[in-house]
Backbone bond lengths (Angstrom), bond angles and torsions (degrees), N, CA, C in turn:
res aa  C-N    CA-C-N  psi(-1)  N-CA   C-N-CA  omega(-1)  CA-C   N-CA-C  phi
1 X - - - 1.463 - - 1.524 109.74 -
2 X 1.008 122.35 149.50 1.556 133.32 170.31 1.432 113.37 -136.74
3 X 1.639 110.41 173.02 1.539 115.56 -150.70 1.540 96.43 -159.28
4 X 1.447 102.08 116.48 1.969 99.26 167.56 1.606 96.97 -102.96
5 X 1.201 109.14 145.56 1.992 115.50 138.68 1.270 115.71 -133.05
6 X 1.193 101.72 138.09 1.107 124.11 -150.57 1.922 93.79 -136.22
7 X 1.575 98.79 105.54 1.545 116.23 -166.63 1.330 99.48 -89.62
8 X 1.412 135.44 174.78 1.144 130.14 -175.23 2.057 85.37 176.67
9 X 1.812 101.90 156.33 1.418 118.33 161.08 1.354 89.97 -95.36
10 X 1.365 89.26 157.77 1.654 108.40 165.20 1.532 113.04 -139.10
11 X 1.282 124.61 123.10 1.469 135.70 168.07 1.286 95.06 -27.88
12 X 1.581 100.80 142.16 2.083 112.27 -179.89 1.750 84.45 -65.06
13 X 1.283 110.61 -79.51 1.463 110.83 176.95 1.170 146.65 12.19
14 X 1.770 110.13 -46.14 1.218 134.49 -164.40 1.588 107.29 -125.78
15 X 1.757 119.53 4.45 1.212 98.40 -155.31 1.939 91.57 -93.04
16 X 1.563 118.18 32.83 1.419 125.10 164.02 1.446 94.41 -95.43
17 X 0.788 136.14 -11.33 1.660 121.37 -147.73 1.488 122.17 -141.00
18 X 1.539 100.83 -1.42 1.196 107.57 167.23 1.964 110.10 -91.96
19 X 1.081 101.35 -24.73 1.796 103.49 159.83 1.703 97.18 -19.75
20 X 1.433 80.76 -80.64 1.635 113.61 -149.30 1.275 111.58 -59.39
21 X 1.364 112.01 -18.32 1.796 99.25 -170.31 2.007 83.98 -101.67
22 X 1.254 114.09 -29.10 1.582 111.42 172.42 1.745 115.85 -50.42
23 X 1.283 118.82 -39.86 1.441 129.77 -179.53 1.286 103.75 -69.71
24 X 1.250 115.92 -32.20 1.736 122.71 -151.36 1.609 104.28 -107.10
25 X 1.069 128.88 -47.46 1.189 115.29 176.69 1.916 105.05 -121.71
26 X 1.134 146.78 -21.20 1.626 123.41 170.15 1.041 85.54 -79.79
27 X 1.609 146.71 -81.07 1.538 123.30 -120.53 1.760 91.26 -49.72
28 X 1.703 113.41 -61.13 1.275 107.04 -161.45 1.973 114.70 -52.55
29 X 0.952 144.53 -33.26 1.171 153.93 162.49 1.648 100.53 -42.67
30 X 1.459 113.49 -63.61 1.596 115.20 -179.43 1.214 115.57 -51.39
31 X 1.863 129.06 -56.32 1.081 135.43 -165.37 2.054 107.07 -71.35
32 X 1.294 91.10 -15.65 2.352 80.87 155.30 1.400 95.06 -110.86
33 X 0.773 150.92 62.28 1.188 151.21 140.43 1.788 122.53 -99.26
34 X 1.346 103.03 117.93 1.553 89.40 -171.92 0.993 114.59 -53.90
35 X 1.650 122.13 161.09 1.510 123.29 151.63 1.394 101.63 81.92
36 X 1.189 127.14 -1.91 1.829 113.86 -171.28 1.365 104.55 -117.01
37 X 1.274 121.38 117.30 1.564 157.67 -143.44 1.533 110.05 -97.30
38 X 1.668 95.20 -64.32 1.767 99.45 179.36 1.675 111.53 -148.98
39 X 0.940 121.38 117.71 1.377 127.35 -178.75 1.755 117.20 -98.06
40 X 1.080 129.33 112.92 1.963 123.35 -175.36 1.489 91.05 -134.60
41 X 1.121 112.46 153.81 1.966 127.90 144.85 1.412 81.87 -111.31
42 X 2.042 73.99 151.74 1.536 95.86 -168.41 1.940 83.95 -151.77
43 X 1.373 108.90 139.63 1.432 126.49 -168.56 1.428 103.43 -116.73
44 X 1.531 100.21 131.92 1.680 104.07 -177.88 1.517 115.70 -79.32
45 X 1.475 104.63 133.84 1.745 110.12 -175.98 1.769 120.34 -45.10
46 X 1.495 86.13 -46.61 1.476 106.24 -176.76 1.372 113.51 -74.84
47 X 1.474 144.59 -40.95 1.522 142.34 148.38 1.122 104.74 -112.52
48 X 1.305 124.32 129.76 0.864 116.12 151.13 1.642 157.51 -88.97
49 X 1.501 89.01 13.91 1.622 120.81 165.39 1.253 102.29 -64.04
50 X 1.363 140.06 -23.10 1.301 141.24 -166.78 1.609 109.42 -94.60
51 X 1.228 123.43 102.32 1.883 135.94 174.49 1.358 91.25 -98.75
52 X 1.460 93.85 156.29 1.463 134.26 164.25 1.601 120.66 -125.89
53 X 1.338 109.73 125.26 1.606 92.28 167.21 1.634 104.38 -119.23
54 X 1.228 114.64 133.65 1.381 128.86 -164.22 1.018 122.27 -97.71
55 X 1.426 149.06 80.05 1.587 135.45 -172.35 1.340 136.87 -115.44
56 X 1.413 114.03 114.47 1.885 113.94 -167.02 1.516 75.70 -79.24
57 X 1.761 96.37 151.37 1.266 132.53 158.40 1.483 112.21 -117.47
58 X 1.455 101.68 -170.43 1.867 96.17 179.81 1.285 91.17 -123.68
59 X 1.425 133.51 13.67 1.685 120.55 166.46 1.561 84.28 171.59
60 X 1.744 95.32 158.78 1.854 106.38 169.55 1.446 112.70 -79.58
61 X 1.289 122.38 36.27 1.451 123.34 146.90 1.165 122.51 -87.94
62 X 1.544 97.49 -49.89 1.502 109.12 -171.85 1.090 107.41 -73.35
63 X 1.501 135.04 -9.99 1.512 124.50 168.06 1.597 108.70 -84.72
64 X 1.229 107.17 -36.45 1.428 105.70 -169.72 1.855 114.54 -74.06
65 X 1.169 101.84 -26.48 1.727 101.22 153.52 1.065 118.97 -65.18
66 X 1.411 112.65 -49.12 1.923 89.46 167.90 0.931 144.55 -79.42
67 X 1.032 114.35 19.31 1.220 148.21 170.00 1.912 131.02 -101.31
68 X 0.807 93.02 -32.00 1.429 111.50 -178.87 1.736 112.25 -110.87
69 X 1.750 105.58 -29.33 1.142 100.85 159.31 1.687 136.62 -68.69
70 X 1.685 101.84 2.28 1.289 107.95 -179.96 1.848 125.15 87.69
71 X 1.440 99.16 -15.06 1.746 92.36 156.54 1.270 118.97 -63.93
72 X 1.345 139.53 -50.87 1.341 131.35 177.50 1.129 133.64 -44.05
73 X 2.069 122.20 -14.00 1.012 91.76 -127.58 2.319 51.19 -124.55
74 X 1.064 98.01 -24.81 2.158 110.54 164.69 1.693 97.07 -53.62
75 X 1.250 104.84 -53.74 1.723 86.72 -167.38 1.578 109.11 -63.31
76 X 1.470 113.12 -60.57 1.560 128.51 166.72 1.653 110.78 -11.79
77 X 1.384 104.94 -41.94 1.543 124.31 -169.92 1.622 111.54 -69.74
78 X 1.513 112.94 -40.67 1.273 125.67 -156.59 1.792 92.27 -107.53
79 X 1.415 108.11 -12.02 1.496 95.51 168.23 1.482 109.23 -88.12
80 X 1.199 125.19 -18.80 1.950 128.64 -162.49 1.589 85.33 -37.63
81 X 0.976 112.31 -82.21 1.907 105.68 -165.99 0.972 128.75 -18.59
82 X 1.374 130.26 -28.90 1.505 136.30 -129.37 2.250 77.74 -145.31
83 X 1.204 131.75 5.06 1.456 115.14 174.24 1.817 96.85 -118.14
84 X 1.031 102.01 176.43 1.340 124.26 -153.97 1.739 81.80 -85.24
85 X 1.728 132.15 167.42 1.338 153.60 144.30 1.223 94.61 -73.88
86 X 1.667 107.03 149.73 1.372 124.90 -176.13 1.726 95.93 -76.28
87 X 1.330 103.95 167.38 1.592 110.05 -167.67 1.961 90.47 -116.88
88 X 1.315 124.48 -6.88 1.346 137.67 -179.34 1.741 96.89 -82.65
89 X 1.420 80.01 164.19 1.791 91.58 179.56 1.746 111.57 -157.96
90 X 0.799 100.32 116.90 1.921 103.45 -176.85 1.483 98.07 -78.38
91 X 1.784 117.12 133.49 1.106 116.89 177.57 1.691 107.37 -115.99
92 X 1.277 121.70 119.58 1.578 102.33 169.61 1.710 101.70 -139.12
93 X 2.210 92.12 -166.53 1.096 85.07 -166.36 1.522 112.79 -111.73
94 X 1.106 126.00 144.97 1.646 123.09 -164.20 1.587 95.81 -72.89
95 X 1.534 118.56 -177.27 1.778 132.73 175.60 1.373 90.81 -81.64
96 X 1.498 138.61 -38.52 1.209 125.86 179.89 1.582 123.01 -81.92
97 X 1.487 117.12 5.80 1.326 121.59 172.13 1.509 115.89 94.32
98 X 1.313 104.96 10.24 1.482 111.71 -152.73 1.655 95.32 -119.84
99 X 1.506 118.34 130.38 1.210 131.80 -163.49 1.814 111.27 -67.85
100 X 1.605 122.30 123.82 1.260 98.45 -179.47 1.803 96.11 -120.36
101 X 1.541 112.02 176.43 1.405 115.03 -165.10 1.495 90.55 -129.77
102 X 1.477 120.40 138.95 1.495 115.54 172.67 1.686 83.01 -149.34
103 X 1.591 111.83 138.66 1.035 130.17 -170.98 1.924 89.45 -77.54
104 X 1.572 114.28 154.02 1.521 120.95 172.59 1.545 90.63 -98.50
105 X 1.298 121.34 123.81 1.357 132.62 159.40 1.644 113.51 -59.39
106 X 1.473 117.27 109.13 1.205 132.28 176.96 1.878 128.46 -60.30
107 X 0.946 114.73 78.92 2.060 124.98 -177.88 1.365 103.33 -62.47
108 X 0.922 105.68 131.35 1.584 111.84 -169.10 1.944 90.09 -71.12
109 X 1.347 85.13 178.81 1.570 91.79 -177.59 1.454 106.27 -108.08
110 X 1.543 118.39 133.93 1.499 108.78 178.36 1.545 111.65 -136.87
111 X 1.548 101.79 144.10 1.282 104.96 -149.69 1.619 88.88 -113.60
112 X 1.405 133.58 126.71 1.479 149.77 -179.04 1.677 108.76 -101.45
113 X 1.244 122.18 89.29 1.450 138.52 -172.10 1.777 118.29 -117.63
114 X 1.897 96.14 124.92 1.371 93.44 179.67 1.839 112.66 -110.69
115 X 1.330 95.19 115.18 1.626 122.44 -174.78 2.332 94.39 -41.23
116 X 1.204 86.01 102.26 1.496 95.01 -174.70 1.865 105.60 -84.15
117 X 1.556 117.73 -36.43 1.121 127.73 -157.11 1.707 97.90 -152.85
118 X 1.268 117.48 160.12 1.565 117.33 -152.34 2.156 94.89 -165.25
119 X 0.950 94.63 122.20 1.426 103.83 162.05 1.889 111.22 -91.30
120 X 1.133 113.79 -18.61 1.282 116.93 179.25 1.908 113.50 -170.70
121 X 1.192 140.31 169.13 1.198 125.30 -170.48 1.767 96.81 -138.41
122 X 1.078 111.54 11.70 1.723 121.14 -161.56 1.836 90.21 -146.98
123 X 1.408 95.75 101.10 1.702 133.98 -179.18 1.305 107.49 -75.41
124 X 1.727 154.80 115.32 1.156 128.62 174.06 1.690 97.08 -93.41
125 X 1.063 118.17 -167.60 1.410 132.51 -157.45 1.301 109.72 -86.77
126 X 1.261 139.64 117.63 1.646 117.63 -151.83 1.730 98.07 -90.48
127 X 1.788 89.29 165.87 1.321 103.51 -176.47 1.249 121.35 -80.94
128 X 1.256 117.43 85.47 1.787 119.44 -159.07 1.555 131.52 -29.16
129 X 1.370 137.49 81.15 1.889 104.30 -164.63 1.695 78.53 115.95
130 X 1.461 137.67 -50.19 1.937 100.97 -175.43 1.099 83.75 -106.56
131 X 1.477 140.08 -71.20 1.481 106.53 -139.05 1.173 131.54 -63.93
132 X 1.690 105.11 177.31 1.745 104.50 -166.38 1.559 106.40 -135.93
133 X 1.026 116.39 173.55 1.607 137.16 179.11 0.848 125.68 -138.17
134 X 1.324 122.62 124.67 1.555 128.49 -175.98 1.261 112.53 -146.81
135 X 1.508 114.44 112.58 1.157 144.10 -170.05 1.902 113.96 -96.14
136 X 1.405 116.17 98.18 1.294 114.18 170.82 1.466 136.87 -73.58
137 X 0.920 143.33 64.96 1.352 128.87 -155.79 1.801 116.98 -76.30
138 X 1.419 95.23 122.38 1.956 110.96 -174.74 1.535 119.99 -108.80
139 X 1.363 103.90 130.96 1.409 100.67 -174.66 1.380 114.44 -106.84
140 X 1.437 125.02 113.72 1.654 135.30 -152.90 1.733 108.27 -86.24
141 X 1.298 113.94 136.64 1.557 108.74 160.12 1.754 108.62 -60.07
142 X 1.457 94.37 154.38 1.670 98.02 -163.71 1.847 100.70 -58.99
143 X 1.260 152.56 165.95 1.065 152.03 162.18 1.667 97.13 89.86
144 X 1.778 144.94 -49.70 1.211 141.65 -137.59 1.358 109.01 -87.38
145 X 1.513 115.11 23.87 1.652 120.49 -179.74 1.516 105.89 -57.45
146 X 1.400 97.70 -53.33 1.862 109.93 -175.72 1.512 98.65 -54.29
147 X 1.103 104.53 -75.82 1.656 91.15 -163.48 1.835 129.41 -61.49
148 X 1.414 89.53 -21.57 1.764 90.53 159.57 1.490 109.64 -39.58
149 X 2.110 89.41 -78.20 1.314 94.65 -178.22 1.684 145.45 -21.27
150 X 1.554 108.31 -62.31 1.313 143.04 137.37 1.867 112.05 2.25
151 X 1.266 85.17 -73.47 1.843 108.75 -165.61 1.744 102.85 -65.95
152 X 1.885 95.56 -47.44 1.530 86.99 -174.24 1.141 110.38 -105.97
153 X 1.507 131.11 58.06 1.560 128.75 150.12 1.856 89.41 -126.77
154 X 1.544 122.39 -42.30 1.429 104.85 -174.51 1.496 119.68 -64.64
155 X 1.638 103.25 -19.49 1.511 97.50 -160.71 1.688 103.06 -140.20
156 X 1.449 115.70 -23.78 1.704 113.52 172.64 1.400 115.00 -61.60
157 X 1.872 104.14 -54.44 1.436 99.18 -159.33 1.760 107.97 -80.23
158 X 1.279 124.98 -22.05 1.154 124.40 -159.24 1.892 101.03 -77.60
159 X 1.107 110.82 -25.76 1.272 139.49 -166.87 2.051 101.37 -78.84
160 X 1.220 101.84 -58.41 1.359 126.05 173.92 1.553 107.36 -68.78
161 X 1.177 133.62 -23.14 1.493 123.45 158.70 1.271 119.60 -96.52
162 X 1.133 129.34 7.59 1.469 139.54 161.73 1.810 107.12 -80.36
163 X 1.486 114.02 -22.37 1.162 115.85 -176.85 1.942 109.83 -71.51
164 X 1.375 120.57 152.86 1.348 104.32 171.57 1.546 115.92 -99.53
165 X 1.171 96.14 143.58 1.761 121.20 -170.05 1.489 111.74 81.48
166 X 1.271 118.22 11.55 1.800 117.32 160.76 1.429 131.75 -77.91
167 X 1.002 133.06 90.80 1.569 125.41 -136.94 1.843 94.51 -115.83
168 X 1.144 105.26 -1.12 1.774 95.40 -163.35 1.466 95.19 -162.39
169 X 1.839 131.37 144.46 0.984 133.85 167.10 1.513 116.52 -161.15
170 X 1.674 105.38 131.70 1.649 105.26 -168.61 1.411 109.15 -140.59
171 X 1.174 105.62 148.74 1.534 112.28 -179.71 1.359 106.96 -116.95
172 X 1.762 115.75 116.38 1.602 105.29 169.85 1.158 110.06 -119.05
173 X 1.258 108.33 165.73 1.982 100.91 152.38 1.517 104.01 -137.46
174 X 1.643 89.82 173.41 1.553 99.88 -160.32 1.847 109.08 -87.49
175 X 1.098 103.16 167.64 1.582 108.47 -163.48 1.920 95.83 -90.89
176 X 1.034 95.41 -36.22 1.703 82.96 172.84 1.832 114.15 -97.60
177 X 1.764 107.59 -37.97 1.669 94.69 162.08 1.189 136.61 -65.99
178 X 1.116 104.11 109.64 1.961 115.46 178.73 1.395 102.92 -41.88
179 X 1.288 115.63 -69.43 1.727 112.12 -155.34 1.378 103.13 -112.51
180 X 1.435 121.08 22.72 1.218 107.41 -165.31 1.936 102.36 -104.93
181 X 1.421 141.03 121.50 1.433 139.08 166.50 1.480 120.47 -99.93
182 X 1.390 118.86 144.54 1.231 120.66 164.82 1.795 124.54 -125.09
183 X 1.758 89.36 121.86 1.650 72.94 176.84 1.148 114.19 -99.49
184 X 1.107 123.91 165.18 1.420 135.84 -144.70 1.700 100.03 -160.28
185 X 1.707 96.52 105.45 1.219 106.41 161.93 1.571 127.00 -138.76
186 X 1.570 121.65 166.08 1.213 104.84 -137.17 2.075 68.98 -126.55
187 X 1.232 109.12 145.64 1.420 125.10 155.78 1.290 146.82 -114.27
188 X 1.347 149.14 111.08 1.507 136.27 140.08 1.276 114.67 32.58
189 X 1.734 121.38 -69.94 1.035 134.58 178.24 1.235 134.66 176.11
190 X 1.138 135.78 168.83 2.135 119.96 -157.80 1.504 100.37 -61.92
191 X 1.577 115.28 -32.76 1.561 95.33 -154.64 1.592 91.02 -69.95
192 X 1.282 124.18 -39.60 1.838 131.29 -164.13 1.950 88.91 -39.93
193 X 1.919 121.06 -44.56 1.178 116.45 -126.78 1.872 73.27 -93.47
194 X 1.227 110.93 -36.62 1.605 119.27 178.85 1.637 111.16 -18.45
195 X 1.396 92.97 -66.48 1.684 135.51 -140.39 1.963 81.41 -78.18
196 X 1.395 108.14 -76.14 1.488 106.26 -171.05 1.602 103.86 -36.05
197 X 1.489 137.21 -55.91 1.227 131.98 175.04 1.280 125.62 -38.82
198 X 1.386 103.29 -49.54 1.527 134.10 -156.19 1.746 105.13 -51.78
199 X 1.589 89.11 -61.50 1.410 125.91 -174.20 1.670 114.08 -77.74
200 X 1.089 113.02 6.97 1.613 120.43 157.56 1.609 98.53 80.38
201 X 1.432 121.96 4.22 1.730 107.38 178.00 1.847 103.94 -58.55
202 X 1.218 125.29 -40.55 1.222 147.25 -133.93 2.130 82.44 -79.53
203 X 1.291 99.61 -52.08 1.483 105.65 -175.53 1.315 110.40 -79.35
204 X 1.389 109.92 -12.97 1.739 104.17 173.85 1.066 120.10 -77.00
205 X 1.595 120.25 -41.52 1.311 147.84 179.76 1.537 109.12 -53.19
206 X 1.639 104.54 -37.21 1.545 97.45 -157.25 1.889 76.67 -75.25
207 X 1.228 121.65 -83.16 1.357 139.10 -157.42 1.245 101.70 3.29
208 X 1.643 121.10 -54.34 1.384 125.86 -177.40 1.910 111.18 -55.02
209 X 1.132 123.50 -39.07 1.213 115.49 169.20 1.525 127.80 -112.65
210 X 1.723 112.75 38.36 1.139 112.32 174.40 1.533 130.34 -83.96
211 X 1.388 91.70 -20.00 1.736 96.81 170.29 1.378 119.85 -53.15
212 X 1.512 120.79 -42.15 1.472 134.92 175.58 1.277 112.02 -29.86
213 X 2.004 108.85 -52.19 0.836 116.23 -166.06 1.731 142.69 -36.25
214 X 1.689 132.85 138.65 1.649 92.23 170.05 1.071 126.15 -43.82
215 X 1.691 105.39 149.19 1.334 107.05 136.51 1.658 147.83 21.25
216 X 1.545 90.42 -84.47 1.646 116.66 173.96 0.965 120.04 -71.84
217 X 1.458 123.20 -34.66 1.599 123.24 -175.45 1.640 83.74 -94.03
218 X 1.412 145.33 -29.59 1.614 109.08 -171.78 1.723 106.69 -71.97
219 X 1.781 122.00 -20.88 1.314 131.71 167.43 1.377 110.00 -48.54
220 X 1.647 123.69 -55.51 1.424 119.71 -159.66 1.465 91.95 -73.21
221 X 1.323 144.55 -33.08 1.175 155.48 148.65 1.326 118.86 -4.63
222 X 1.324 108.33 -63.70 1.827 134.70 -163.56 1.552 90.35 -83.79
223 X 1.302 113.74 -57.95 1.736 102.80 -177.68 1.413 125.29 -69.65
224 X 1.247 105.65 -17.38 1.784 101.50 175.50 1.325 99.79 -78.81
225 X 1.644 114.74 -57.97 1.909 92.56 178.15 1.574 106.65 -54.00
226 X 1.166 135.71 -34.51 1.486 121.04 -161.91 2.144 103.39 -58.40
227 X 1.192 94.37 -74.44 1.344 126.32 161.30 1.845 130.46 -16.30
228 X 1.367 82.29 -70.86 1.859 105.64 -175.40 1.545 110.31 114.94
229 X 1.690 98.06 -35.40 1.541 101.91 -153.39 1.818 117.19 -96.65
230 X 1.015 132.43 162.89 1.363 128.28 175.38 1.524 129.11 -66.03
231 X 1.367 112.97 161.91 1.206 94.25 -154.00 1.664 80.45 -155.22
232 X 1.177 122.44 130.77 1.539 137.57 -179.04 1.790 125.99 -114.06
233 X 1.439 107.01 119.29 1.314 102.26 -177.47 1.399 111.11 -131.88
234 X 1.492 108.10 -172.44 1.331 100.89 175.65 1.726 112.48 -105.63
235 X 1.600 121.22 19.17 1.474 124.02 127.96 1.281 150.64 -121.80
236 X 1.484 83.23 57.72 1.306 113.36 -175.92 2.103 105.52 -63.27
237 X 1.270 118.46 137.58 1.260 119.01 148.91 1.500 109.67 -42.28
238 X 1.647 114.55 142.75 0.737 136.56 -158.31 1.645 111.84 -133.47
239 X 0.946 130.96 94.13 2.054 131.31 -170.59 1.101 108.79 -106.58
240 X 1.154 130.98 116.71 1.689 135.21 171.55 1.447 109.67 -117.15
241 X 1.417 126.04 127.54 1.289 115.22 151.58 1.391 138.67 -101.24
242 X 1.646 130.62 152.07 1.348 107.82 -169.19 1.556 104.33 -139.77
243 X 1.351 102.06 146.48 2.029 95.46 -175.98 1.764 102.83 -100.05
244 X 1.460 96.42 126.63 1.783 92.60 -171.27 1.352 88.85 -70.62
245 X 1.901 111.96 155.29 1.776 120.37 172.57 1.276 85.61 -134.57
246 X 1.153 152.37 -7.48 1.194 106.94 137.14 1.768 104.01 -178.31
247 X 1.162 143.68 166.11 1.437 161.70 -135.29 1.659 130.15 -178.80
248 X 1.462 80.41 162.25 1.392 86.41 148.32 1.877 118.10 156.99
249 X 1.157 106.11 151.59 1.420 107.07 -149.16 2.201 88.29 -91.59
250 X 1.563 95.10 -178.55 1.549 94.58 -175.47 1.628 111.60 -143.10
């Protein structure tokens, strides 16, 4: 299985109305599309200018044809209205010496992920308005892909569906990040994703695969217990949450 997201701004303006043209014209475009499994936008808790569009495939062919076959790039087209203007600006210098300004057109960011581990491979149709998403991002010692892997299908996901309101759980990594994993789980609803945190499963879970961890983050590790105090890097765990608006599987 494989997995794109594909992030994007969205105009405050429009962020009613990109639902609707998402339900109305991609899902239907996605669902004839070979190979494409489950299609949702999903809106970040923390801005909500920030969309996701989420898509299981049934292998990185079938994404990469649609991709290369040029629907992605038609839908992308028919969304411009409905995404945010770049906040960048190219400055140069004219033949007459005279300064000109041309805005840099903003590409959403897309993330090409192969589904390593699977709590299930059959998506039901999400519950529009509760469910949630929460995307972990982990940064691996060089070589510890296997045994991540390993740890979190024998002992993450089975563990993680015992939790209530956890309905879905995946482990990918990225096609160009070496050590970098994301788990990816899908919820009932924020408070279900609240509560699992809340209640320390979230820190139990990791313990079992913290050795994996880099390097650097098992260091910032050692000095906060040494210490007390926090300590910030650039592999740091990473927690995002997202409220699905709307889906649907095929």
């Amino acid at each position: 299985m494989f997995m794109r997201l594909v992030q994007v701004r969205v105009r405050p303006e429009m962020a009613e109305s990109l639902p609707v043209m998402y339900r109305e014209k991609i899902i239907p475009a996605l669902r004839n599309s070979p190979g494409c499994l489950y299609a949702s936008l999903i809106r970040s808790v923390g801005n909500p200018e920030e969309a996701i569009s989420m898509t299981l495939w049934d292998s990185q062919q079938h994404a990469e044809a649609y991709e290369q076959g040029g629907l992605f790039q038609r839908l992308l087209e028919e969304a411009r209205p409905y995404l945010a203007e770049t906040s960048e600006w190219r400055v140069q210098l004219s033949k007459d010496f005279t300064l000109q300004y041309q805005p840099v057109v903003e590409e959403p960011v897309v993330k090409s992920l192969q589904v390593t581990a699977e709590s299930s491979s059959a998506l039901s149709a999400p519950d529009h308005g509760r469910m949630y998403v929460r995307i972990v991002s982990v940064h691996l010692k060089p070589g510890a892909k296997e045994e991540f892997a390993r740890l979190y299908a024998a002992e993450i996901i089975p563990a993680l569906l015992e939790v209530k309101g956890c309905r879905y759980a995946f482990l990918t990594e990225g096609i160009e990040e070496r050590n970098e994993v994301l788990s990816i789980t899908i919820w009932e609803n924020s408070e279900a994703a609240t509560l699992y945190e809340q209640a320390g499963v979230f820190r139990h879970l990791q313990a079992k695969v913290e050795h994996t961890y880099s390097d650097l983050y098992l260091w910032k590790l050692a000095v906060e217990k040494q210490s007390g105090k926090t300590v910030s890097t650039t592999d740091d765990l990473h927690v995002k949450g997202y409220n699905v608006v709307t889906g649907s599987s095929f």
